[in-house]
N, CA and C atoms as a LAMMPS dump frame, in Angstrom:
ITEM: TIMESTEP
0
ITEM: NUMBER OF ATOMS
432
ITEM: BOX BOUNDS ff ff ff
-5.0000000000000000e+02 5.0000000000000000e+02
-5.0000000000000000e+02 5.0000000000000000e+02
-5.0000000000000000e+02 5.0000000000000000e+02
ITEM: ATOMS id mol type element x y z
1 1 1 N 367.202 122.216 433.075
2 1 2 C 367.714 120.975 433.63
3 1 3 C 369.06 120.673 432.969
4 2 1 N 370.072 120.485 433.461
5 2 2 C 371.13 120.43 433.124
6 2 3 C 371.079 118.695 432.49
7 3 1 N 372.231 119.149 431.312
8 3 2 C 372.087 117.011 431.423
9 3 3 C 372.74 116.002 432.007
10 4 1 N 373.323 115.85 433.111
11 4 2 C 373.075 114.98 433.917
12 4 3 C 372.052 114.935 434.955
13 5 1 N 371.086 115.922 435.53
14 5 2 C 370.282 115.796 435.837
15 5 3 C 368.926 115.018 434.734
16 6 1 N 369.388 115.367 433.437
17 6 2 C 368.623 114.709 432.778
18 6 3 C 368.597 113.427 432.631
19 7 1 N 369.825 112.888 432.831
20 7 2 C 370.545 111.185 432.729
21 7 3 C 369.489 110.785 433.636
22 8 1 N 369.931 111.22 435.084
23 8 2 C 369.776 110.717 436.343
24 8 3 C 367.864 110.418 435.87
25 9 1 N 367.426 111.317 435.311
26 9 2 C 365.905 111.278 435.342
27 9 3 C 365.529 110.07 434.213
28 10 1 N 365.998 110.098 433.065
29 10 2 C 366.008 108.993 432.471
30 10 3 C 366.709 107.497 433.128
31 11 1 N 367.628 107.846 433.87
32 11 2 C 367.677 105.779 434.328
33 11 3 C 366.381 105.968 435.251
34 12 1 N 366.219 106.889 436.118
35 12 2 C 364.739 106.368 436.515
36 12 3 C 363.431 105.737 435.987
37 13 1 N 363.564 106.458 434.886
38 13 2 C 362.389 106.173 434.104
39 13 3 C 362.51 104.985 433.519
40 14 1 N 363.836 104.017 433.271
41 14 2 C 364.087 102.913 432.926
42 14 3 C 364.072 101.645 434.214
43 15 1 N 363.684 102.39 435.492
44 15 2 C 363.439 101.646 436.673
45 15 3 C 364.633 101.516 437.011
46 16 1 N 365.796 102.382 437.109
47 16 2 C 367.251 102.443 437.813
48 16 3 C 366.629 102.994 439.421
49 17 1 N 367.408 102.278 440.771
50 17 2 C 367.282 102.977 441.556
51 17 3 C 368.33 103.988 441.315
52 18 1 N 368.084 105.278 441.69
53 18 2 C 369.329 105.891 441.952
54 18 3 C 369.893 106.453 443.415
55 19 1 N 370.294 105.535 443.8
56 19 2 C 371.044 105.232 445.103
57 19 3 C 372.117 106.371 445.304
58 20 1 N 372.688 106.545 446.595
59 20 2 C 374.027 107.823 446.957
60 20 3 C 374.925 107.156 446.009
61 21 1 N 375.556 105.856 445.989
62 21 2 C 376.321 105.187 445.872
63 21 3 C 376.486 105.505 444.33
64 22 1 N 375.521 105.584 443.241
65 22 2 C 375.254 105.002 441.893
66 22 3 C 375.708 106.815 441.637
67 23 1 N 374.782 107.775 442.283
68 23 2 C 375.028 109.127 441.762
69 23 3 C 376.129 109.642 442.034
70 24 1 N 377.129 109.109 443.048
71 24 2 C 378.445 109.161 443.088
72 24 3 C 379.423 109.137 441.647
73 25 1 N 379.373 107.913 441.763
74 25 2 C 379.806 107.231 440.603
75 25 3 C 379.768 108.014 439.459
76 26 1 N 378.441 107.786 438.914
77 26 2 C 377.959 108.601 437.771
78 26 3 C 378.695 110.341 437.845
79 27 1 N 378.678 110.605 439.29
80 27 2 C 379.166 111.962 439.2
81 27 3 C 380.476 111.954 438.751
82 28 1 N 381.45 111.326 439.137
83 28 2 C 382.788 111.038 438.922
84 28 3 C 383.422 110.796 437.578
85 29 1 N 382.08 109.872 437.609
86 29 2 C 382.64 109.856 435.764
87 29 3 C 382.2 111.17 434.462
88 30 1 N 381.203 111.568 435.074
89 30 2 C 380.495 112.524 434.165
90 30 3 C 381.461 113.882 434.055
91 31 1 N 381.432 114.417 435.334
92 31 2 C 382.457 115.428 435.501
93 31 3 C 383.669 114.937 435.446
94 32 1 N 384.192 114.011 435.063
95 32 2 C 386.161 113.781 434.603
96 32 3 C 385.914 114.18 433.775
97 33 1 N 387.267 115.719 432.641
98 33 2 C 387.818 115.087 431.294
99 33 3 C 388.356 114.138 431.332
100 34 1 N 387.954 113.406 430.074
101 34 2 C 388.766 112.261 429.665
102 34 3 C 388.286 111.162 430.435
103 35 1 N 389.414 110.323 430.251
104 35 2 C 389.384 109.06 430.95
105 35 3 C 389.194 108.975 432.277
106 36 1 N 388.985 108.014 432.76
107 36 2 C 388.977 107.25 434.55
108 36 3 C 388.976 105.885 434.243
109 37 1 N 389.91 105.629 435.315
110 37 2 C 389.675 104.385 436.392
111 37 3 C 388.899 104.391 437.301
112 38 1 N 388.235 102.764 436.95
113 38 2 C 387.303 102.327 438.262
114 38 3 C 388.152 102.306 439.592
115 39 1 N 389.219 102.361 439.251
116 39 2 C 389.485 102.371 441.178
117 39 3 C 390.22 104.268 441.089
118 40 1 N 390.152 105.02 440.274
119 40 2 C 390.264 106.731 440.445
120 40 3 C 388.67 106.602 440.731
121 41 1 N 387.759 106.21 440.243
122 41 2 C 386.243 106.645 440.304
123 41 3 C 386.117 106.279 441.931
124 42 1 N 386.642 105.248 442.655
125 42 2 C 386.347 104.239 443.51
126 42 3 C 387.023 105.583 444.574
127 43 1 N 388.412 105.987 444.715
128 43 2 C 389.133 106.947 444.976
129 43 3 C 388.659 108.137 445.483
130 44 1 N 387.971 108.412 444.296
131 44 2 C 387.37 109.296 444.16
132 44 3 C 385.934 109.776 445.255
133 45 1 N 385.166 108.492 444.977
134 45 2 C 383.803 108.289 445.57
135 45 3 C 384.293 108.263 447
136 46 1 N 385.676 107.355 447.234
137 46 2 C 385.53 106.792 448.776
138 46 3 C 385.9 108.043 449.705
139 47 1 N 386.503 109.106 449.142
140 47 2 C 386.716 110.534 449.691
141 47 3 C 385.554 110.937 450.563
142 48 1 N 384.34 110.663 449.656
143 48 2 C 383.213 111.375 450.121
144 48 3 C 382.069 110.465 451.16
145 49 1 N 382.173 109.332 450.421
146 49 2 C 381.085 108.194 450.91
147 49 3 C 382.628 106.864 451.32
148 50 1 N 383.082 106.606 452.485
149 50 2 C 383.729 106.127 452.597
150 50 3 C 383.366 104.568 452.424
151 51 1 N 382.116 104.288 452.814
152 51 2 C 382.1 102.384 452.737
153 51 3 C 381.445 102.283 451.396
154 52 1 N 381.836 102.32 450.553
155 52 2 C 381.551 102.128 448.69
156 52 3 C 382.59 101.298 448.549
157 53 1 N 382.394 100.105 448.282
158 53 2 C 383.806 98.875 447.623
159 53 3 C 383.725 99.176 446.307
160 54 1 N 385.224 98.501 445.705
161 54 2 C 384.697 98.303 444.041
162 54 3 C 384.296 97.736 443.282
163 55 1 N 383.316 96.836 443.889
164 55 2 C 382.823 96.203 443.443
165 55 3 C 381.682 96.646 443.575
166 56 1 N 381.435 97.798 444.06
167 56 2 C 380.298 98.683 443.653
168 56 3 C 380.005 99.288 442.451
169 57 1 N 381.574 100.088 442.478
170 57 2 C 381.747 101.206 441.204
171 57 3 C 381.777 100.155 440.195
172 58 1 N 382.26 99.41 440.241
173 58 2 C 382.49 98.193 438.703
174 58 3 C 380.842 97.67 438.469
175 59 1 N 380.031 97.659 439.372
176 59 2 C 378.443 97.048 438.838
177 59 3 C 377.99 98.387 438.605
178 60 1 N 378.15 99.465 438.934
179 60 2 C 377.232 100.555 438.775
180 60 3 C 377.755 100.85 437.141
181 61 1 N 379.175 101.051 437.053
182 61 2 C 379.896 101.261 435.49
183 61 3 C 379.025 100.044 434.559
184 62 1 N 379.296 98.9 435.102
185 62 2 C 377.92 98.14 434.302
186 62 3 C 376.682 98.636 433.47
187 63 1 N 376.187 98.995 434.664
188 63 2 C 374.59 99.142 434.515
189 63 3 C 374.607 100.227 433.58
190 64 1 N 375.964 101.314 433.687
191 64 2 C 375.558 102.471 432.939
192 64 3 C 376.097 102.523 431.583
193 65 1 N 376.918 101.045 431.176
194 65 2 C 377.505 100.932 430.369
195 65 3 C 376.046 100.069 429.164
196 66 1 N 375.583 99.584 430.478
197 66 2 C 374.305 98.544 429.376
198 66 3 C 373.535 99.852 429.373
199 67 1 N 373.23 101.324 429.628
200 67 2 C 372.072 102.312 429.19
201 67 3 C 373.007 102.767 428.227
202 68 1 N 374.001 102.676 427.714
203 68 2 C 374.943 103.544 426.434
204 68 3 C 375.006 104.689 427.15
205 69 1 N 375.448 104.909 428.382
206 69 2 C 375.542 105.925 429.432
207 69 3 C 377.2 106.459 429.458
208 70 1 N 377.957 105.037 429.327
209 70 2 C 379.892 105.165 429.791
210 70 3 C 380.274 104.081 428.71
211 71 1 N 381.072 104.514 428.228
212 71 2 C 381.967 103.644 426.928
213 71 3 C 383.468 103.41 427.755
214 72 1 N 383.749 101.797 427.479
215 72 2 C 385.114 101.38 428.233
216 72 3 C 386.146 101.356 427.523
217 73 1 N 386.904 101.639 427.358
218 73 2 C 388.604 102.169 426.754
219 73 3 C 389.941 100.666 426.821
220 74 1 N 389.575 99.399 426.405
221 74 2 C 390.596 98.792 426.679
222 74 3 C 392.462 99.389 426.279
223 75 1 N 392.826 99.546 427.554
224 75 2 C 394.507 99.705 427.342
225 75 3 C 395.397 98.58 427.791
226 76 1 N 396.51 98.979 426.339
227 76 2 C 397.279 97.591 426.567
228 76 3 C 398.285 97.388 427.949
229 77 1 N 398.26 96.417 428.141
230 77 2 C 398.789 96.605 429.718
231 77 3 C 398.669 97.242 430.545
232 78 1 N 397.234 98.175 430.514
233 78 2 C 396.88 99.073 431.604
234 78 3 C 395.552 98.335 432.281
235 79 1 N 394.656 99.605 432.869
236 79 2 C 393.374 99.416 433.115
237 79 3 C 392.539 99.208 432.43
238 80 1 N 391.248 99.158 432.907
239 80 2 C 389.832 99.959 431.775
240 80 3 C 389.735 100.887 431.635
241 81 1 N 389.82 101.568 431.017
242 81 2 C 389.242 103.271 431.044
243 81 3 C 387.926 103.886 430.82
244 82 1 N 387.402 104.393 431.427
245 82 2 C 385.897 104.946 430.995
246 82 3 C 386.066 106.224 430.892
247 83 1 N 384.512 106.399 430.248
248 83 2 C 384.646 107.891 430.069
249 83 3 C 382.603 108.06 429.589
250 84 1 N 382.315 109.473 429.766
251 84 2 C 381.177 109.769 429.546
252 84 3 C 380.947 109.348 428.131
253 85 1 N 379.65 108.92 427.569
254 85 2 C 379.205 108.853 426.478
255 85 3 C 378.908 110.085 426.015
256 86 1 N 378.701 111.171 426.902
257 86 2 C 378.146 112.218 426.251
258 86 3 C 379.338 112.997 425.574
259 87 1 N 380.45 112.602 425.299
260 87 2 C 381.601 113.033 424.401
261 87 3 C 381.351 113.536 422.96
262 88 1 N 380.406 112.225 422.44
263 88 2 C 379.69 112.151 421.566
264 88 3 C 380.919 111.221 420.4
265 89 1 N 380.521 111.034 419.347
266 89 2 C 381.491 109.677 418.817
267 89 3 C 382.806 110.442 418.682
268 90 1 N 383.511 109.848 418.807
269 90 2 C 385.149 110.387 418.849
270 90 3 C 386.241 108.51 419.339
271 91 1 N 387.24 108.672 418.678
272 91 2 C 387.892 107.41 418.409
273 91 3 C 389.269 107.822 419.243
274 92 1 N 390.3 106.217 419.255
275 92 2 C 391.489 106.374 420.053
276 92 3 C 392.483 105.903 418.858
277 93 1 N 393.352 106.508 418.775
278 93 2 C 394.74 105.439 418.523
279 93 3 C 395.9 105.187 419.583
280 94 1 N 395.801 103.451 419.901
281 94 2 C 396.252 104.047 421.396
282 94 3 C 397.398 103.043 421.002
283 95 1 N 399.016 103.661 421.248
284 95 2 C 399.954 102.972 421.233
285 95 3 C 400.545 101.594 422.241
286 96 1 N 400.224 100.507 420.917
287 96 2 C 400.823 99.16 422.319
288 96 3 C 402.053 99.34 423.233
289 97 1 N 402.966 100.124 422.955
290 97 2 C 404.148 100.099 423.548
291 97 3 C 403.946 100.599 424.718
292 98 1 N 404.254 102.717 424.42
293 98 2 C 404.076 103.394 425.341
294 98 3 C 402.365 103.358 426.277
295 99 1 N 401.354 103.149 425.59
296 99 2 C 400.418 103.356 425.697
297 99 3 C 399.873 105.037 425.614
298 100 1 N 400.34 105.507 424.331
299 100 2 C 400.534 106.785 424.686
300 100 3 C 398.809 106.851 423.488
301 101 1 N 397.368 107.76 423.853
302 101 2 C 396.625 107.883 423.116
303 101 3 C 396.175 109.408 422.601
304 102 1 N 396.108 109.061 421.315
305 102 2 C 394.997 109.975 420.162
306 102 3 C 393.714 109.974 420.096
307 103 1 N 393.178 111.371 420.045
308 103 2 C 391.754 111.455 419.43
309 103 3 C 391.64 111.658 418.411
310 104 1 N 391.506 110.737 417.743
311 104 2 C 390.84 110.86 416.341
312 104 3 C 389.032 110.968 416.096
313 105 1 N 388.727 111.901 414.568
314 105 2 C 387.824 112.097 414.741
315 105 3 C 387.281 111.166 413.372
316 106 1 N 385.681 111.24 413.213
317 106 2 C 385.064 110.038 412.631
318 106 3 C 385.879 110.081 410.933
319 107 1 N 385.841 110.866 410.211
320 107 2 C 386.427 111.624 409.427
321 107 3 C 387.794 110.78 408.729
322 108 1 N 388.155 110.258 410.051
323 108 2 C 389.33 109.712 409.674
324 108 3 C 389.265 107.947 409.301
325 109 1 N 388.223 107.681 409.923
326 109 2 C 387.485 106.199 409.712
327 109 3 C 386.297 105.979 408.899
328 110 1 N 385.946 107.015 408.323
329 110 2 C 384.177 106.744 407.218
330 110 3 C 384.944 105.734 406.284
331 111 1 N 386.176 106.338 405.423
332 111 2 C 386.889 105.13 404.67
333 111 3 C 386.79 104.041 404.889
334 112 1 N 387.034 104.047 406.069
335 112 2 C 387.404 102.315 406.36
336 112 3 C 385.967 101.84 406.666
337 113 1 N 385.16 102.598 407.247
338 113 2 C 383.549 101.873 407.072
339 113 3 C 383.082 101.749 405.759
340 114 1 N 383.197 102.749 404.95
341 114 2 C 382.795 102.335 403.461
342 114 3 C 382.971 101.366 402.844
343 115 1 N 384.513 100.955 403.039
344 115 2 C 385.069 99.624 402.712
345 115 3 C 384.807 98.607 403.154
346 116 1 N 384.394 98.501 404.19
347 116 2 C 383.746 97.107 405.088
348 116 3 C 382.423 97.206 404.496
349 117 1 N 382.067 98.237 404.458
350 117 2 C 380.467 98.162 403.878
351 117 3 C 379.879 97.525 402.63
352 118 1 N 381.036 98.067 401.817
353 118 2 C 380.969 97.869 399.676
354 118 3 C 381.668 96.306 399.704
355 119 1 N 382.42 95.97 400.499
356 119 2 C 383.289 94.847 400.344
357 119 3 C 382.772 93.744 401.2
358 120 1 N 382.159 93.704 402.065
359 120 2 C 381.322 92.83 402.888
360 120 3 C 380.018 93.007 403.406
361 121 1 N 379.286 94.242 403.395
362 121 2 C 377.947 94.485 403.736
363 121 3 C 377.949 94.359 404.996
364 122 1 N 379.527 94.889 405.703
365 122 2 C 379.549 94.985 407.501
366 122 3 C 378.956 96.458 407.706
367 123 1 N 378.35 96.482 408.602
368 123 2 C 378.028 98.297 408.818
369 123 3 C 378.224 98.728 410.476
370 124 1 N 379.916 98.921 410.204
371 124 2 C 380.518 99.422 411.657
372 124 3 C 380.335 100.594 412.356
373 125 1 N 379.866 100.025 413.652
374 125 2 C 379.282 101.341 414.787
375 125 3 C 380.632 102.409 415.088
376 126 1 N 380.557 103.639 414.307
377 126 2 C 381.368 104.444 414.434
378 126 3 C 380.773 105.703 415.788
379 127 1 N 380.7 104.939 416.916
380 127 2 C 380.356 105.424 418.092
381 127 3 C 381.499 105.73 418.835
382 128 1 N 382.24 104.506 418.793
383 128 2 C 383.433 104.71 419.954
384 128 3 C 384.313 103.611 419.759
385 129 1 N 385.442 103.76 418.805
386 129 2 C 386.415 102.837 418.133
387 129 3 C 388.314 103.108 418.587
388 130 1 N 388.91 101.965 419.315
389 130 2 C 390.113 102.565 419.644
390 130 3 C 390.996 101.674 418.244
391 131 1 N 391.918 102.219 417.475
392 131 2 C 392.918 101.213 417.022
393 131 3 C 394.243 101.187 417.483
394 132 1 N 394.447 99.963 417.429
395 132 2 C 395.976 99.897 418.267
396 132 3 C 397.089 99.247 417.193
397 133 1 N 398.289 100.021 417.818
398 133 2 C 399.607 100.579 416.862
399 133 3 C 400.764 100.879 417.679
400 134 1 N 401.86 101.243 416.725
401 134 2 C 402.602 102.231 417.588
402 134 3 C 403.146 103.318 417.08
403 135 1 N 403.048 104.299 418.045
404 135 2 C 402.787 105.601 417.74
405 135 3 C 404.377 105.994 417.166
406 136 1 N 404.45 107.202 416.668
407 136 2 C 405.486 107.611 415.835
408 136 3 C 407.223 107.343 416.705
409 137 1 N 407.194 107.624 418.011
410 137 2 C 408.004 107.778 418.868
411 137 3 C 408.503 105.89 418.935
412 138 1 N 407.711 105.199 419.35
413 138 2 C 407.863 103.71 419.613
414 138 3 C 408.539 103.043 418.418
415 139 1 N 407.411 103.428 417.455
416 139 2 C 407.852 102.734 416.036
417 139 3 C 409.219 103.201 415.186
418 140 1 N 409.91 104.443 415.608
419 140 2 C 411.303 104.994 415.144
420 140 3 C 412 103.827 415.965
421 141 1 N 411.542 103.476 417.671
422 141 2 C 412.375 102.81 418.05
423 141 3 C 412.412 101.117 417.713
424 142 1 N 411.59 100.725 417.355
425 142 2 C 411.453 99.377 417.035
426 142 3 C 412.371 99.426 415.296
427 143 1 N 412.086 100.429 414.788
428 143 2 C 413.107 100.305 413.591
429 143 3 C 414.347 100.592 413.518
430 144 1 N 414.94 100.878 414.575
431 144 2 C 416.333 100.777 414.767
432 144 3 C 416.706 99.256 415.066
């Protein structure tokens, strides 16, 4: 069983219908690298299944966002971005300017959880963390 066939079998088992509409979706996002937009997912879906609004794809991204199924990507002055959970934890540094983003890996943030940890007894979900900055290119230009 492949694992999205495995997904699909687990939201069932959590009492998900899984509708054309929902396995669309889910397909779109699962098979993208990287990122998507709800209206590329929407795009995407309406190719195949033409009467899907987005206000479909945006409740279905919901539902799969409340199973820890799709993690959402806020960009500055952009969209939402989603992307599969099954990435597995991996982080962004995503530049305010350009909006230009990094994958960073956990490795690079245990520090900074340690420190929240020893210094306040916070214990941060290093699942899926973007920090925002500006990247080497932006920030030469802001210092001129």
């Amino acid at each position: 069983m492949s694992c999205y066939q495995q997904l699909t079998e687990e939201l069932r088992a959590a009492g998900l219908r899984m509708t054309p509409q929902r396995l669309m979706v889910m397909d779109a996002v699962f098979h993208h690298q990287g990122h998507i937009t709800a209206e590329d997912i929407h795009a995407e879906v309406q190719a195949r299944y033409p009467y899907v609004d987005l206000s479909t794809v945006y409740r279905t991204l919901q539902v799969l966002q409340e199973q820890g199924l799709v993690l959402d990507l806020q960009v500055p002055d952009g969209p939402t971005e989603y992307e599969a959970a099954l990435a597995g934890s991996h982080h962004h540094a995503i530049c305010q300017c350009c909006g230009k983003m990094l994958q960073l890996t956990s490795d690079v943030l245990v520090p900074l959880c340690d420190e929240l940890l020893n210094r306040h007894g916070f214990r941060a979900d290093l699942t899926h963390m973007a920090v925002y900055g500006l990247c080497e290119t932006c920030a030469e230009r802001s210092d001129s």
